[in-house]
N, C-alpha and C positions, 0 to 999 in steps of 0.2 A: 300738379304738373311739375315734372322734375326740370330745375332750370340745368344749362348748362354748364359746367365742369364739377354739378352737386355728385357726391357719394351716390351709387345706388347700394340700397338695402333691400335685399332679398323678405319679400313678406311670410315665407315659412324657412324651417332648416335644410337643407340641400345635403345628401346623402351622395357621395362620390362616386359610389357604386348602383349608381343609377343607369337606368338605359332610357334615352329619351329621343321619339321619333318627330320629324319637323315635318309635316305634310302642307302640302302650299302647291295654288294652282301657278301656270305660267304662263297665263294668259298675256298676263302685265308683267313679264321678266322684266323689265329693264328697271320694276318700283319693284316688284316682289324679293328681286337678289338681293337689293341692298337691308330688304329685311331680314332676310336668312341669314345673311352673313351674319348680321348683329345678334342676331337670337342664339347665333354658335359661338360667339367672341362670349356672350352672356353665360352662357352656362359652362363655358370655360373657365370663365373669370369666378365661377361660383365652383368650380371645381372640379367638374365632369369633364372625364377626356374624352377627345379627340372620336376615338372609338367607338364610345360610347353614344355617339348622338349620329343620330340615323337620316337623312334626307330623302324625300315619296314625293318627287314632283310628278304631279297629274295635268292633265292639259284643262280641265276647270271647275268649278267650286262644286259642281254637283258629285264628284269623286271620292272630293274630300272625306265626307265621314263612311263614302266606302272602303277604302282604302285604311281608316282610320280604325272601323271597325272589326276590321282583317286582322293587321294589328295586336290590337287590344284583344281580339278572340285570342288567337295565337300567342300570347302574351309575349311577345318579341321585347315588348317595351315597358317601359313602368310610369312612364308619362308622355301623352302627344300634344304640342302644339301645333 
């Protein structure tokens, strides 16, 4: 568990030319934002712009890996969380 103000370290290499889509239902906005937020601050902080990271809010989890799947067929993206 990472305590607070530790370093994070990315467990593979990050590629800046990446495109990476954030899929998340909103059922529970008021807890799901504050994770999104961080998951973009994240992969900023690792390198990928702004541009490059994509946000697919669906109204609930059963969406998700359609939406996901959509996606990834279409290769819009090169990684989804």
């Amino acid at each position: 568990m990472m305590q607070h103000g530790q370093q994070f370290r990315p467990p593979v290499n990050v590629d800046p030319s990446w495109h990476i889509g954030i899929i998340y239902a909103t059922y529970y906005e008021d807890i799901v934002s504050s994770l999104v937020v961080g998951a973009m601050r994240t992969l900023q902080t690792l390198g990928i712009a702004e541009g490059s990271i994509s946000s697919h809010p669906v109204l609930g989890s059963f969406e998700i890996p359609v939406i996901g799947a959509e996606l990834a067929e279409g290769k819009c993206v090169d990684a989804l969380m």
